[in-house]
N, C-alpha and C positions, 0 to 999 in steps of 0.2 A: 635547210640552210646550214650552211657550212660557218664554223668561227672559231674562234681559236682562245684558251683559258689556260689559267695556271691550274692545274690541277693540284695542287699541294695545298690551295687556298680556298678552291670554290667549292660550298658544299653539298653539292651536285656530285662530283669526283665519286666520293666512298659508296654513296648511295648507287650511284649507276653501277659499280663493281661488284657488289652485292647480289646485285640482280642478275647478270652476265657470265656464264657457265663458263666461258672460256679466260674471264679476268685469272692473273695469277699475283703473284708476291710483290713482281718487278714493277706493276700499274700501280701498285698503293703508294699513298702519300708517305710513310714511310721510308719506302725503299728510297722515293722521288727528292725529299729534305734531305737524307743522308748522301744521296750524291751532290746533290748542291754546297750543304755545307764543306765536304770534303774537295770535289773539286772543280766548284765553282760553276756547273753545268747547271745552268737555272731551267727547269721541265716544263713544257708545254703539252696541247691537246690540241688536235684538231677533233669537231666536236659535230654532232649533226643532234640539233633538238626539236621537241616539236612545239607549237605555240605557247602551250602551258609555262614552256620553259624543263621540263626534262631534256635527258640526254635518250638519244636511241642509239648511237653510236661513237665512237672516240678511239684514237689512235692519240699514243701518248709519245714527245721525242723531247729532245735536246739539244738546244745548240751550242757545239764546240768550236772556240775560236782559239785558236794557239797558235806561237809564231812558227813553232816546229812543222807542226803539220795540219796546218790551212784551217779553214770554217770549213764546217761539217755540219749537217742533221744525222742525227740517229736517231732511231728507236728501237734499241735504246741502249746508252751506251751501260759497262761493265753489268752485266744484264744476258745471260745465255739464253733469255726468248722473249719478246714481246711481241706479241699478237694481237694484230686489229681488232677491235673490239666491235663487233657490228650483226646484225641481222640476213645479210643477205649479200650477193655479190656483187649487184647494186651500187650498197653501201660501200661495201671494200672500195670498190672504181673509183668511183667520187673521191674518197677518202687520199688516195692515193696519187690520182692524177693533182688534187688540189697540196698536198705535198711537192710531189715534184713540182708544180710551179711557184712555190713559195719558194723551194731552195734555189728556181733559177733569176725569181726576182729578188733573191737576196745577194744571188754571185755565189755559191757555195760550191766548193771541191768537187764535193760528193754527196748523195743522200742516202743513207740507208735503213732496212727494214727488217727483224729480226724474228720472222712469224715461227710458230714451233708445229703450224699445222702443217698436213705432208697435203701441199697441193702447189702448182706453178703460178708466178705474179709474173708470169711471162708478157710482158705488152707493155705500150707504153712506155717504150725505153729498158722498162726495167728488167734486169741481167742477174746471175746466179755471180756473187764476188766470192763467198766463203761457205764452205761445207764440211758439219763435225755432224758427230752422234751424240743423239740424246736418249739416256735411258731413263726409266723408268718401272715402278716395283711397284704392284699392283697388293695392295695389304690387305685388302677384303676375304681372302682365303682364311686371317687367321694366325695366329703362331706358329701353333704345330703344324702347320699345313707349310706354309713359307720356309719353316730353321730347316723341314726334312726336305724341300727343293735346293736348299744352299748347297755350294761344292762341298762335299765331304771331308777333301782335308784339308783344302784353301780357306774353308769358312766354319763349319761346323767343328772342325776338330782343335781350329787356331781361338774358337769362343769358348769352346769346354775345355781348355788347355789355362787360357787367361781368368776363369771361374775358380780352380786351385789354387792362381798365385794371390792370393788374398787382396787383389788391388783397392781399391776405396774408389768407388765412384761418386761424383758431385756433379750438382747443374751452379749455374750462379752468371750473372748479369752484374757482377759488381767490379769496381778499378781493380781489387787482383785479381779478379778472373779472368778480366782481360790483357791486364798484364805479362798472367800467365802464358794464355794464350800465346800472344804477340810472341813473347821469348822462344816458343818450339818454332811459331810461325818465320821469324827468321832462321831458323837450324832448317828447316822444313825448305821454303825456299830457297836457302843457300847449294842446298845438295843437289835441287834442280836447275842449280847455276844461273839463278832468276831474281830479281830484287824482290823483299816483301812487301805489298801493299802497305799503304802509309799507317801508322797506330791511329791516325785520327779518323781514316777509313772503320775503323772496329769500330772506334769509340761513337762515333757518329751512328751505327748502321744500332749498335746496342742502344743507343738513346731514342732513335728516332722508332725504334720499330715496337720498343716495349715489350709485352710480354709473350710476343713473336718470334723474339729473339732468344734463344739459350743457348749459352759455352757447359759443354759437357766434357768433365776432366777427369780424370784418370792417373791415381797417385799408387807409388809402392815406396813403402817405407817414410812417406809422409813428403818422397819425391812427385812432381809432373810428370808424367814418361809419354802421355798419349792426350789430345783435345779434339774435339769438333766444334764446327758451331753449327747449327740447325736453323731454321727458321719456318715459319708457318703461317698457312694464309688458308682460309674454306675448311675445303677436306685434303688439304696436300701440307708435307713436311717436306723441304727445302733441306736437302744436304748438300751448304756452301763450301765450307772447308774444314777442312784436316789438317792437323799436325801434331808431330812427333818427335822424340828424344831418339834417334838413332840405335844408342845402344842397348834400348830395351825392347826392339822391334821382335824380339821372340815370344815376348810373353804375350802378344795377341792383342794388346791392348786399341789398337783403332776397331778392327772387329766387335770387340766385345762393347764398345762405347755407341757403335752403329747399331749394333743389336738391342743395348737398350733403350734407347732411344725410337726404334723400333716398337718394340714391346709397348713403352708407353705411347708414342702414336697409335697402335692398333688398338689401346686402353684407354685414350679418347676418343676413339671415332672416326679418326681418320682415312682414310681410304687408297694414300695413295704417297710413295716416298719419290719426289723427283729429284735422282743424281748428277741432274747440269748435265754439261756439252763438254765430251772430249775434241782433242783433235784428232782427226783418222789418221795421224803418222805416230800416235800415243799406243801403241798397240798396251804398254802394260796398263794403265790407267784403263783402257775400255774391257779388257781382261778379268780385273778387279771388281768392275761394276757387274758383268755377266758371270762371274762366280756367286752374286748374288741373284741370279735368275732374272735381271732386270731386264727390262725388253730393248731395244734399241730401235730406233728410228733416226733419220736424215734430216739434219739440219740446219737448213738451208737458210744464208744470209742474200738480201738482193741490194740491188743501187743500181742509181742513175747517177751518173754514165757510168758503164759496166766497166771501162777502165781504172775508173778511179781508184788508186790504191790506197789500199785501208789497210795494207800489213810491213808497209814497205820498213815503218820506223818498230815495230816487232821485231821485222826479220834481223834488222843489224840488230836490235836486242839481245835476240836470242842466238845470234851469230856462235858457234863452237867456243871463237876468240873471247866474245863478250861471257859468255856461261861461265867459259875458264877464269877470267877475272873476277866475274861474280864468286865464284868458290873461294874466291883468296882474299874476298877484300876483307881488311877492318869491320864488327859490326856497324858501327854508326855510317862507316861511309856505303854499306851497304844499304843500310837504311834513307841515308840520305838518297840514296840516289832511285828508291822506291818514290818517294816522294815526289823528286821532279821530275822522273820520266812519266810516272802514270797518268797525268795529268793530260799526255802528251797522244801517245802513243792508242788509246782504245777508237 
């Protein structure tokens, strides 16, 4: 029997992800509170249990209603994979089909599905809308086995270079760290001619996820010059973002911050670094990931109806004209205007 739950709420949710080899970051109640609080996307479950009242499967979404661009399902939005959660193909079916007909009895746009497994959800209507790379960095080998796979002088030489420049490295979860953060985060975005995700975005994803969450910083001479943030769930660490102080981009410092952070994943237990989804028109960004040796796979987004355009309010985003304004605006109105399009636009 098929139903539908808050999963942020019921405490079924966490237990069932526990158990589920393919659950990742983006299913936990975590991730699922900090997009709600930030932008208002309340998350749902479609849920398959058995008498007892267990879950045996679950597909997790969100419904997005905006004037800009229409009601919408996803699963799941700002989110580069969420994956049915199920036992069997079966399961998937069901799962799926009873999706699609909730978004048609609700009127919606479009429905979408964000699986990170490499297999077709060809049927049923449902169409291939968007396709990136997702890499991934297998850490079971080891340190020395991994730093001697890295590019030699894209990665191993730019981390033994930033080890000389005496930098200071710190982890921290606290309002300046992420204050910090946020400040490269807009230098960082600006140069990509792109607005910053909203601060309330950080501040939410660091409260709500706890000690899953860590800002790793990177100071010279008691300056910020380099930040990540990380997150972690099972046996995977989550590298969400990056940024950077422009003009200290010699001294290695994002390298060296991935590295360690690195190090201490393979010094918990971890087993596995997952770098998100470029876009395939990002040749340097997928460049950057495979000088770390990470693997890459196809990743593939679906929807019904396959026309439905899911980038139309992106594409003017990130239109040449818009990037160029982006690079010029004011901070605050740069910021400002992270705020109401993202809400918008995923």
């Amino acid at each position: 029997m098929i139903s539908e739950i808050d999963p942020s709420a019921d405490p079924r949710w966490p237990e069932f992800l526990q158990a589920h080899q393919s659950a990742s970051v983006f299913h936990t109640t975590g991730w699922l509170r900090a997009l709600q609080r930030t932008y208002g996307h309340k998350p749902s479950a479609l849920v398959i249990s058995v008498p007892e009242g267990g879950l045996t499967a679950g597909m997790v979404f969100c419904r997005l209603r905006s004037a800009i661009s229409g009601f919408r399902l996803i699963s799941l939005p700002f989110s580069d994979h969420c994956e049915p959660l199920t036992t069997g193909d079966l399961q998937v079916a069901d799962l799926l089909s009873h999706y699609g007909e909730t978004a048609m009895a609700e009127n919606c746009r479009y429905v979408e599905i964000r699986p990170s497994s490499i297999c077709s959800f060809d049927g049923q209507g449902w169409k291939p809308s968007q396709t990136f790379l997702l890499h991934r960095l297998d850490l079971r080998p080891g340190t020395t086995a991994l730093f001697d796979g890295f590019h030699k002088d894209c990665v191993r030489r730019r981390i033994r270079h930033a080890e000389k420049q005496n930098l200071t490295v710190s982890e921290g979860t606290d309002q300046e760290s992420i204050k910090q953060f946020f400040e490269l985060l807009v230098k960082t975005r600006r140069r990509h001619g792109v607005p910053p995700q909203p601060l309330a975005w950080l501040q939410n994803l660091i409260e709500c996820m706890g000690q899953s969450a860590t800002i790793h910083l990177a100071r010279k001479n008691r300056q910020t010059v380099a930040t990540i943030l990380t997150l972690r769930y099972g046996k995977t660490m989550y590298y969400k973002y990056g940024a950077s102080d422009a003009r200290f981009h010699d001294l290695g410092a994002i390298p060296f911050l991935l590295w360690r952070a690195i190090e201490k994943a393979i010094h918990d237990g971890l087993e596995e670094l997952d770098m998100g989804r470029s876009d395939c028109d990002n040749p340097g960004l997928i460049q950057f990931k495979e000088r770390w040796r990470a693997k890459r796979s196809s990743l593939v987004y679906w929807r019904i109806p396959s026309n439905g355009s899911g980038r139309l309010y992106q594409d003017h985003l990130l239109s040449p004209l818009a990037r160029l304004a982006c690079r010029h605006l004011p901070d605050q109105c740069l910021i400002g205007l992270g705020k109401l399009f993202y809400r918008h636009i995923e």
